[in-house]
Structures are given as structure tokens and as C-alpha cells.
C-alpha positions as a printed NumPy array, in Angstrom:
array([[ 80.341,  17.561, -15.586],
       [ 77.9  ,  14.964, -14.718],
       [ 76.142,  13.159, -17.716],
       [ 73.921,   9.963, -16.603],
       [ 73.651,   7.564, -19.345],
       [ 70.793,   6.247, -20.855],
       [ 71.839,   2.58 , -20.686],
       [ 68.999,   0.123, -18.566],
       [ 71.338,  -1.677, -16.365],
       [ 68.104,  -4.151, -15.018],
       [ 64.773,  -3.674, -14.476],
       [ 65.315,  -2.714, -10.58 ],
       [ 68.139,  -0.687, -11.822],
       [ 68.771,   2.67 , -12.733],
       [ 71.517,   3.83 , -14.884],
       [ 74.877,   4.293, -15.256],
       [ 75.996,   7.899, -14.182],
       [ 79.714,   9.041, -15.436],
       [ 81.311,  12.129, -14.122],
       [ 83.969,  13.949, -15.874],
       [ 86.702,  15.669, -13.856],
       [ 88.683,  18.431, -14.912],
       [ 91.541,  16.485, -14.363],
       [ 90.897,  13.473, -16.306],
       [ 89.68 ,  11.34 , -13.898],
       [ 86.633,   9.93 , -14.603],
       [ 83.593,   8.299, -11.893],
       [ 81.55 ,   5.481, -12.967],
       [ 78.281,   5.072, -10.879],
       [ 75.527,   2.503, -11.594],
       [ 72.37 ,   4.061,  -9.575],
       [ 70.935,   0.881,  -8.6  ],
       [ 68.286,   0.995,  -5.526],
       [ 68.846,  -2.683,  -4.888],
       [ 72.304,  -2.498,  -5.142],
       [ 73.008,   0.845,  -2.69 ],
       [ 70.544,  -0.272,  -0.422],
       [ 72.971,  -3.477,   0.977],
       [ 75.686,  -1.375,   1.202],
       [ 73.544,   1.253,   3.145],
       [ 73.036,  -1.142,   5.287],
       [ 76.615,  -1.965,   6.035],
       [ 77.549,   1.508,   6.493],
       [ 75.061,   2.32 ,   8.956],
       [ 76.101,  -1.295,  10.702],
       [ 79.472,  -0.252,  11.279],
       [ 78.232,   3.677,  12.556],
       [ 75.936,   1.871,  14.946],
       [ 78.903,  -0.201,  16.144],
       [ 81.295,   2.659,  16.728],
       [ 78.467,   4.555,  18.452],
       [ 77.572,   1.74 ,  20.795],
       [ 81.479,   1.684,  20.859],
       [ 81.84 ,   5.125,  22.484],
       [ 78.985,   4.822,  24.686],
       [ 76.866,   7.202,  22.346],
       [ 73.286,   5.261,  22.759],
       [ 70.776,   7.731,  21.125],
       [ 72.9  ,   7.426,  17.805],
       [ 73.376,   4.183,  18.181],
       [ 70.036,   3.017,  18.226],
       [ 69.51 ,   5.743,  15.113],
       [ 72.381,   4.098,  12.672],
       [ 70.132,   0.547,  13.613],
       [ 66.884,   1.727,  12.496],
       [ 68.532,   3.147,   9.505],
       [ 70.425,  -0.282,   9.017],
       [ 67.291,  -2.416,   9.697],
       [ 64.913,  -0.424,   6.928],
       [ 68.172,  -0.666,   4.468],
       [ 68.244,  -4.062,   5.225],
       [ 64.569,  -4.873,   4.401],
       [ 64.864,  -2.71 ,   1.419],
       [ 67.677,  -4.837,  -0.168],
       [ 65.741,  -8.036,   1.025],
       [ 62.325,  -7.098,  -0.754],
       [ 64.355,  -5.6  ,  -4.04 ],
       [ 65.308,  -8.93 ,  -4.07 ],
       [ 62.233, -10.674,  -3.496],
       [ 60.249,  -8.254,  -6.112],
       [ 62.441,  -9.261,  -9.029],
       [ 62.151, -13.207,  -9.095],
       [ 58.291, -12.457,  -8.13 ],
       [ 57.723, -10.72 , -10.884],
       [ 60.538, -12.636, -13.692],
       [ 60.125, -15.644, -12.58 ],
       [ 56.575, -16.474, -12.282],
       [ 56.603, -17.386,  -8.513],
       [ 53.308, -18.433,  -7.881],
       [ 52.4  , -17.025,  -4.629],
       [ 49.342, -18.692,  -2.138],
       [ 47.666, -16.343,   0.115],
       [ 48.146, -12.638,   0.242],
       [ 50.232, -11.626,  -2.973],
       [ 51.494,  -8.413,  -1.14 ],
       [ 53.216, -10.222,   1.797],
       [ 56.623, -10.018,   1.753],
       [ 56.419, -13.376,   4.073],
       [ 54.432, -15.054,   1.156],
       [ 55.95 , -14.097,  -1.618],
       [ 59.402, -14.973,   0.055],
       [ 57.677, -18.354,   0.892],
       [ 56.96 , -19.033,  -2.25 ],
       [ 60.153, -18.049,  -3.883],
       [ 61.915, -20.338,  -1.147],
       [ 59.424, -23.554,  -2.247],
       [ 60.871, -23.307,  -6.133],
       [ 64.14 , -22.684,  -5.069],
       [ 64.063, -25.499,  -3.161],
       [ 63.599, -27.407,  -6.038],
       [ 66.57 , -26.184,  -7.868],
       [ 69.44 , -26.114,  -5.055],
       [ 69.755, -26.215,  -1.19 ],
       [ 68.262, -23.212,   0.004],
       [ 68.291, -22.025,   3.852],
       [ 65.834, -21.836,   6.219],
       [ 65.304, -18.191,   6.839],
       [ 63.138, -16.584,   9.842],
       [ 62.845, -12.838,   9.38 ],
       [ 59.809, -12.154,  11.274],
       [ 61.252, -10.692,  14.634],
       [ 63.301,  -8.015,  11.734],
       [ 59.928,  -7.411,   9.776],
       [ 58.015,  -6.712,  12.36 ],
       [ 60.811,  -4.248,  14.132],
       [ 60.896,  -2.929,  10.424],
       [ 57.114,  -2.259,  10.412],
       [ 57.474,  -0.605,  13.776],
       [ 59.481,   2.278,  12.12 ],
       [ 58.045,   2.905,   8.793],
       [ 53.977,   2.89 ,  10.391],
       [ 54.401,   4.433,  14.236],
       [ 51.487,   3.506,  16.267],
       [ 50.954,  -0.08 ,  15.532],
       [ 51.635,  -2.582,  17.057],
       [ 52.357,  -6.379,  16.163],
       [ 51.27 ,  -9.75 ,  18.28 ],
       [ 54.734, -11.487,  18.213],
       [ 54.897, -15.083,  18.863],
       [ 57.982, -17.008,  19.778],
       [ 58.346, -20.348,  21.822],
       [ 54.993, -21.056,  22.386],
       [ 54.239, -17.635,  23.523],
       [ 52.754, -14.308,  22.078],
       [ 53.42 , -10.725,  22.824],
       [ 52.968,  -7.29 ,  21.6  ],
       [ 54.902,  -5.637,  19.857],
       [ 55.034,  -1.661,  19.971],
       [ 56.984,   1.641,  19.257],
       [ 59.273,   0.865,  23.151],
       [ 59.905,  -3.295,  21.32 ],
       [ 61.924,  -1.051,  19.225],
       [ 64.248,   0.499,  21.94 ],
       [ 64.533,  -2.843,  23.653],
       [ 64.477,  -5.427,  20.571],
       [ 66.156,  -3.738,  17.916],
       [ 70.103,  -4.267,  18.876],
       [ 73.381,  -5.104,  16.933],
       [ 72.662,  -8.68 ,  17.814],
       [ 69.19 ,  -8.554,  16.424],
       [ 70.915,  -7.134,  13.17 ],
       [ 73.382,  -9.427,  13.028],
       [ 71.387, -12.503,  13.192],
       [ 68.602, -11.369,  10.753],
       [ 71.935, -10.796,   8.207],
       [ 73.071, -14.267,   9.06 ],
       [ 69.838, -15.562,   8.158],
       [ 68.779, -13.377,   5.478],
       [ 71.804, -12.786,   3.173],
       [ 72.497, -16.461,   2.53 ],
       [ 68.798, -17.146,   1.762],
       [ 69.389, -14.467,  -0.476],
       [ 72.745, -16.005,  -2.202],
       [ 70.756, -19.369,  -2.529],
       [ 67.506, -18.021,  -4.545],
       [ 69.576, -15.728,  -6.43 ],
       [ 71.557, -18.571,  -7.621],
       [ 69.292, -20.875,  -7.858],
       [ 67.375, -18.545, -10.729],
       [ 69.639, -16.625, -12.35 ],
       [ 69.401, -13.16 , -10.683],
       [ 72.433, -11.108,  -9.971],
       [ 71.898,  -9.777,  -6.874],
       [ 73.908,  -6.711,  -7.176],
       [ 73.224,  -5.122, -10.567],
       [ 75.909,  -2.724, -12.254],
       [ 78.806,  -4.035, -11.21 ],
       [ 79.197,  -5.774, -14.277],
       [ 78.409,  -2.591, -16.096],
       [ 80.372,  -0.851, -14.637],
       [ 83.753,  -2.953, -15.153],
       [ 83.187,  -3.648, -18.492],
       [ 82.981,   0.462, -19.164],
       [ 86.164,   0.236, -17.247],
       [ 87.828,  -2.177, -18.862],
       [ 86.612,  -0.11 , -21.998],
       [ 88.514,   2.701, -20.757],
       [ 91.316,   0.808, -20.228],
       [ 91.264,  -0.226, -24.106],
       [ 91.831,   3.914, -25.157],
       [ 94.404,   4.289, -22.379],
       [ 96.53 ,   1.355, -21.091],
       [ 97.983,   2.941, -19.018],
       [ 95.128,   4.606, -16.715],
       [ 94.677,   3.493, -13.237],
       [ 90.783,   2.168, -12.326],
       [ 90.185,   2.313,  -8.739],
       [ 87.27 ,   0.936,  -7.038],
       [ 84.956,   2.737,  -4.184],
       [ 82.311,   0.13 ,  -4.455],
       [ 80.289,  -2.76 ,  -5.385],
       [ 79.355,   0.096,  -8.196],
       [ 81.509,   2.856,  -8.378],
       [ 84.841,   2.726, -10.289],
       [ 87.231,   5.796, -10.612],
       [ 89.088,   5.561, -13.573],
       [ 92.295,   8.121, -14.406],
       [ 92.342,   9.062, -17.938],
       [ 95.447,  11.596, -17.543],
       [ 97.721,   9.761, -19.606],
       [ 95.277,  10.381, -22.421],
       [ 95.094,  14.623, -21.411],
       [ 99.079,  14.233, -21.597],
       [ 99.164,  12.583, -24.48 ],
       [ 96.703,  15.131, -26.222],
       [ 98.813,  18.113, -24.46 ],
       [101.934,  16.669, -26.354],
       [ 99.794,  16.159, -29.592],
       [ 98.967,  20.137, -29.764],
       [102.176,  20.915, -28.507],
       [104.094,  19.481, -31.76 ],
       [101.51 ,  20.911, -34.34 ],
       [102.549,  24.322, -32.8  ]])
């Protein structure tokens, strides 16, 4: 039995989905967009890396463009938020995720250390495979080319990933720290109704799948309520 909760966890956040086993065992779920997306992007990371592992280049270059387009997903959910809680004042075009993360980097700056953080290579690769048929003038040391649907098949690589991570997650940490905003919503929400749990029953086990999913065994408690209606028999 699946009942989702009607608990807000955040405003980019869903709710908190429990699922009741037959057995007892219970699954905790917050369904946060912002949340999933980072850890889509990991998982489709490490299936591009066992593909190009095993020589298998067509799915390889599949898991990336997944990965990339989770990666950008997590980015902007991030980037939305403080723009819109934190009254980042944006110059130039208020829809640009380059602007907006400009901006957000300038206040920062004022409250912590905050990395330098070049994404435009990834955006642009991004932009490639959501809108088919563009193309993007590129520049880079000095010199400009175009992008197209082929930069994709050349460009787009487990290097390119990894080095638009290493620049984007800790840029991430840093503005996320520096106002307040937890960057993975629900995993607070979903320990403390864990921890809840563990109030009733002591003695069940709370395993965790995720940055958001804990599976907590309440079959102490059906044993204990077996013996219960066993003794008023």
C-alpha cells in the first residue's frame, strides 16, 4: 500500500511517499526533483563508465547525454531556488541560466569564498540535446566555433562530465552555504520520520537506499501485536 503524504518538504520539493509492506517493513521516499536529479546523474555516470568499460560506445555516449541533462537539471533546481528566495538581483536577461548563476555567484561572494565556475562548454552540449538543430558559436582561447548536433558525439565524453562536476558541484556547495539552502531536500525529513519510527519500535532496523529513501523494519512491532492477540485468546 502506497500512501504519499501531504507534508511540503520545500518549495522545489515534493512530498514524502511511505509504502507499507505486508511484512512490516516500511519505505520512506521524499519525491524531490532537485534532489533525484543529482543522483540521476551519478547513476547514469557510472553506466556510461562501465559501457565505455566494455567497449559498448552507442550506450555509452547514451548514459552521458542522460548524465549531462541530469546534471543541468540539478544545477538550475539549484539556481531557481536562491533566485527566487533570495532576491538575487539579476542584470541582463532574467531567463539565463548564465545570468542568474552570475548573479547568485556576485552575492555569494560577499558572504564566503565561492569558486570560479565555467559551465558553458556543458550548457551548450546540454542545449544541443534538449533543442536538435541548433547550433551554438563556441568560443574558447581566443577562438570561436560552431557548435552542432556531431559537437555532441565528439565533445560530450566522461572527461567533459567529469570536469563540468568538478567545477559545478563545489560552486554549488559554496552558494548553498553561503545562503542557507539545503541542497538536497528530504533527507532531513526523511530521518526524522525514521527516527520517529524508531521511538514506537526500538528495536527496528532503518536501512538507507539513498540521499532520500530509508527502509525501516517494523516487524518487531507485527510480533509484538501477534503475541498481544495471541494471549487475549
Amino acid at each position: 500500500m502506497t500512501k504519499p503524504q501531504g507534508e511540503e518538504l520545500s518549495k522545489g520539493c515534493g512530498q514524502l511517499e511511505v509504502t507499507v509492506a505486508e511484512d512490516g517493513r516500511i519505505s520512506l521516499t521524499a519525491l524531490c526533483l532537485k534532489t533525484d536529479s543529482w543522483e540521476d546523474y551519478q547513476a547514469f555516470k557510472l553506466l556510461a563508465r562501465e559501457a565505455g568499460d566494455r567497449g559498448d560506445v552507442k550506450a555509452c555516449r547514451r548514459y552521458l547525454r542522460a548524465a549531462l541533462m541530469c546534471l543541468f537539471s540539478h544545477f538550475e533546481g539549484v539556481v531557481n531556488e536562491i533566485t527566487a528566495n533570495k532576491s538575487i538581483v539579476v542584470i541582463g536577461n532574467s531567463k539565463s541560466l548564465s545570468a542568474r548563476a552570475q548573479a547568485i555567484g556576485l552575492e555569494a561572494g560577499r558572504r564566503t569564498r565561492v569558486p570560479f565556475v565555467n559551465f558553458r562548454l556543458g550548457k551548450y552540449l546540454r542545449d544541443l540535446v534538449a533543442h536538435p538543430g541548433i547550433e551554438k558559436a563556441f568560443r574558447e582561447r581566443g577562438t570561436t566555433r560552431t557548435l552542432n548536433g556531431c559537437s555532441v558525439y565528439e565533445d560530450l565524453t566522461m572527461k567533459t562530465i567529469q570536469d563540468l562536476e568538478g567545477t559545478v558541484a563545489p560552486w554549488i556547495e559554496a552558494v548553498c552555504s553561503a545562503f542557507g539552502v539545503e541542497r538536497f531536500p528530504g533527507q532531513q525529513s526523511v530521518d526524522e520520520f525514521a527516527d520517529a519510527l524508531k521511538e514506537l519500535a526500538p528495536d527496528a532496523t532503518v536501512d538507507s537506499r539513498s540521499r532520500t529513501q530509508r527502509d525501516v523494519d517494523l516487524q518487531v512491532i507485527k510480533r509484538v501485536s501477534s503475541a498481544t492477540a495471541e494471549d487475549e485468546e
